[in-house]
C-alpha positions as CSV (number, residue, x, y, z in Angstrom):
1,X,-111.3,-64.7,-135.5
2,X,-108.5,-62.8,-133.3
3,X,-105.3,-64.7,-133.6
4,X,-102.1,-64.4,-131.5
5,X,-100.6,-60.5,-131.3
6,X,-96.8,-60.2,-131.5
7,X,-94.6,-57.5,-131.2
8,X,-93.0,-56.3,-134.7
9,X,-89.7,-54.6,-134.3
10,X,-87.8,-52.3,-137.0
11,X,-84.1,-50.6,-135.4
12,X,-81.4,-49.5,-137.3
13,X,-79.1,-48.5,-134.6
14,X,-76.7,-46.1,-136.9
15,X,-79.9,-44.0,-137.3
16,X,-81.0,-44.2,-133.9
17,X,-84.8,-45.9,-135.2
18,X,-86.1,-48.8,-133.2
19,X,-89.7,-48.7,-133.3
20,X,-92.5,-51.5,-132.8
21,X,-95.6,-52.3,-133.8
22,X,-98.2,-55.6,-133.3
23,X,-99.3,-58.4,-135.9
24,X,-102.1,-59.8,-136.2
25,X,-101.0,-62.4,-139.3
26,X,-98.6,-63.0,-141.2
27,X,-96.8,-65.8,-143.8
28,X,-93.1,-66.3,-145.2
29,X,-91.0,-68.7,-146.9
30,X,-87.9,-70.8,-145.8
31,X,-85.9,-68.1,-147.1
32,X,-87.1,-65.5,-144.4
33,X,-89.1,-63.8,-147.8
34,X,-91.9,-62.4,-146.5
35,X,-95.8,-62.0,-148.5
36,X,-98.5,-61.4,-146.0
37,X,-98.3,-59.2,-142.8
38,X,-101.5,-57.4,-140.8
39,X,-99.7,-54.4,-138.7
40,X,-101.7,-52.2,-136.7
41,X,-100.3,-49.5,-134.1
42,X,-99.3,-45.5,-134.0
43,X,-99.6,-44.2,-137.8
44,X,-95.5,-43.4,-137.5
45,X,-94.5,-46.3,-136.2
46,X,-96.4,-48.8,-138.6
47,X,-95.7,-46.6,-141.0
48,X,-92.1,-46.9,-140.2
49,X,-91.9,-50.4,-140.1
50,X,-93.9,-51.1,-143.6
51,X,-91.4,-48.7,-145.0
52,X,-88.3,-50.4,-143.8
53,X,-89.7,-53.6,-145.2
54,X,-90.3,-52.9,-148.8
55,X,-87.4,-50.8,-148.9
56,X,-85.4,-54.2,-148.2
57,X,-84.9,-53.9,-144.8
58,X,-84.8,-56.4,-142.2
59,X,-88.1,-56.8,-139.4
60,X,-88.4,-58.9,-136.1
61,X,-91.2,-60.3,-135.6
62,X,-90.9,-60.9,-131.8
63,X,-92.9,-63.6,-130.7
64,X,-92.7,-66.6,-128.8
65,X,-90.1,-68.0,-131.3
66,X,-88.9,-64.7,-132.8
67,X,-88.3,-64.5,-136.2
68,X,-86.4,-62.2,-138.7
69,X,-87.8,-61.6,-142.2
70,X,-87.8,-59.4,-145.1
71,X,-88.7,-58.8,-148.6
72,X,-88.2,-61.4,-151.8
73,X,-87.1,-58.8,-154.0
74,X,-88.4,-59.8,-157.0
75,X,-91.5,-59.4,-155.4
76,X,-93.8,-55.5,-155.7
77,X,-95.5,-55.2,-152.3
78,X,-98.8,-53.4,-151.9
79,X,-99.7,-51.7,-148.8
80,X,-103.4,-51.2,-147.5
81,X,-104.2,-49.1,-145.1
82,X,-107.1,-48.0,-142.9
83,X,-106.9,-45.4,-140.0
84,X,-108.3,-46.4,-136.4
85,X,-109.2,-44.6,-133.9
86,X,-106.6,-42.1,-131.7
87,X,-104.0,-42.1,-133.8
88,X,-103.5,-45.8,-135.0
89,X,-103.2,-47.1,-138.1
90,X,-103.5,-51.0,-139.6
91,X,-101.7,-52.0,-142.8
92,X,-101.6,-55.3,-144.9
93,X,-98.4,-56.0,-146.7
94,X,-99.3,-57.8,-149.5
95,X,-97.0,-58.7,-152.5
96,X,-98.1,-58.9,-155.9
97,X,-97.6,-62.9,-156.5
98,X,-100.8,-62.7,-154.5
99,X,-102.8,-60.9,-157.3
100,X,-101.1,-63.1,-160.3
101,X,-103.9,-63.9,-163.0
102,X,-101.8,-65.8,-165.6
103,X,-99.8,-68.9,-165.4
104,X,-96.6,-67.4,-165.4
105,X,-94.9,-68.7,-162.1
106,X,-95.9,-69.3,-158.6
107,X,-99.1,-67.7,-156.7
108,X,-100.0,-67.4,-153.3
109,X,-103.7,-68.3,-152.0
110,X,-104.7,-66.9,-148.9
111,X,-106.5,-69.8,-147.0
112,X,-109.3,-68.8,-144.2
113,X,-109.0,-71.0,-142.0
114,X,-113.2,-71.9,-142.1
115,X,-112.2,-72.3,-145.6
116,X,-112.0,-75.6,-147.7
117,X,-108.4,-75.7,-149.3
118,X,-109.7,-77.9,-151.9
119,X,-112.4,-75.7,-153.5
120,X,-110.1,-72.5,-152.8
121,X,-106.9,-74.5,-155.0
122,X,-109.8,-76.0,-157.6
123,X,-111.4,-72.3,-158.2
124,X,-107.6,-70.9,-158.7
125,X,-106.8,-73.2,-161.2
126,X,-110.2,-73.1,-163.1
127,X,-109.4,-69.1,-163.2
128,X,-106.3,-68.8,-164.3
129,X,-105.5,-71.8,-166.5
130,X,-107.1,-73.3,-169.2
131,X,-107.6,-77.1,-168.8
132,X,-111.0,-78.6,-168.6
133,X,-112.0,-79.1,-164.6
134,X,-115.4,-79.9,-163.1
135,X,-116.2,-79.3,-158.9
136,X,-116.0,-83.5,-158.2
137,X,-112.0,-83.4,-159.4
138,X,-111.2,-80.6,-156.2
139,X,-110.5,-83.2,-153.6
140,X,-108.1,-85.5,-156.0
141,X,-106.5,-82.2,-157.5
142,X,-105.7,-81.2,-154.3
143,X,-104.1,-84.4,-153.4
144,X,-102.3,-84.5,-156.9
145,X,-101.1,-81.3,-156.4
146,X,-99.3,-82.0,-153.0
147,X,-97.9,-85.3,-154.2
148,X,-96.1,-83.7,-157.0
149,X,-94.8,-80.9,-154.8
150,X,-96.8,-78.5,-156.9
151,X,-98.2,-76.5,-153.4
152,X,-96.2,-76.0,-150.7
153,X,-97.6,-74.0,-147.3
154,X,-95.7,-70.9,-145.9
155,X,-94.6,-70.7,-142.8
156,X,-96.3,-67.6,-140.0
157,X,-99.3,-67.4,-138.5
158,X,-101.9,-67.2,-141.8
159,X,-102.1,-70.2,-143.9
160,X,-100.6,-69.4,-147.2
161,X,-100.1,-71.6,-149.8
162,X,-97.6,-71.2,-152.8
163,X,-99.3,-72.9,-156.2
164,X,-97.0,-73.7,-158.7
165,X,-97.9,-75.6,-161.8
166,X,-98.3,-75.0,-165.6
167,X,-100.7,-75.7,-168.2
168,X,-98.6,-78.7,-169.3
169,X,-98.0,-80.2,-165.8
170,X,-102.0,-79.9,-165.4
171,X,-102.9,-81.2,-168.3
172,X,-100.7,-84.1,-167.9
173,X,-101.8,-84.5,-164.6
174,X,-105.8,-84.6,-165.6
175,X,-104.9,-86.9,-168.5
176,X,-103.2,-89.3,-166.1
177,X,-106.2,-89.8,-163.8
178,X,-108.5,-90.4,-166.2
179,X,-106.4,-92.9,-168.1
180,X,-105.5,-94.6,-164.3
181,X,-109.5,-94.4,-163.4
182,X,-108.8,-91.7,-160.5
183,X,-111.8,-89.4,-162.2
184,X,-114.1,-89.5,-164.5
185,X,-116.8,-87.0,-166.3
């Protein structure tokens, strides 16, 4: 599914660079940090503009409500890239909290939108903690979750969601619905 294309904008006017670029997807926090952005466009011009951003600098996304982000620094990014035809070029920015395995602070979830949020935040958790969880508990999890402000969405264009919970919290929270009859085995 094609979303929306916007402009991307990098200038640093005491260098004389102000290049642009087009997104396809993207997702930041309230803090202008952001995790996810698809940019395709010349090679030297995306290239330019990935740069800038994981090198700290600041990027305009120019869209219909135009927004300026750039990276959380305690973040690593990743960039992918594939060549297209005559002479473009399509990266993903992608930082690491993304490709977190452990339950050592926050990770993001990427969210499709055919996708069920549910099973996507039930699968995460049954990877990468250790507290006992069968398929029927995704829908209440999910709802548990939000209510204790343990996911929060991203703002942009993808749907991004920022999971943060530990072992204890879970644990605490699978122990009180089944002593308050909210699931059972």
């Amino acid at each position: 599914m094609i979303g929306v294309i916007e402009k991307v904008r990098y200038a640093d006017y005491w260098k004389e660079v102000d290049v642009e670029a087009y997104t396809d997807g993207y997702a930041y926090d309230q803090y202008s940090h952001l995790y996810l952005m698809s940019l395709a466009g010349y090679e030297a011009r995306v290239k330019a503009i990935t740069s800038a951003l994981v090198s700290g600098r600041e990027i305009e996304i120019m869209g219909q409500n135009p927004v300026r982000l750039w990276q959380d620094f305690s973040q690593k990014y990743r960039i992918l890239s594939s060549k297209l035809g005559s002479g473009l070029l399509h990266q993903i920015v992608l930082a690491d909290v993304f490709l977190k395995s452990s339950d050592r602070g926050p990770r993001l979830l990427y969210i499709d939108k055919e996708e069920d949020t549910s099973e996507i935040i039930y699968n995460a958790v049954k990877r990468s903690y250790s507290v006992p969880l069968i398929p029927e508990w995704s829908g209440w999890l999910h709802k548990k979750m939000k209510r204790e402000n343990c996911l929060e969405e991203l703002s942009g264009t993808r749907k991004v969601v920022r999971l943060s919970v530990s072992e204890e919290e879970l644990d605490s929270f699978i122990s009180e619905g089944i002593k308050n009859g909210e699931i059972d085995f």
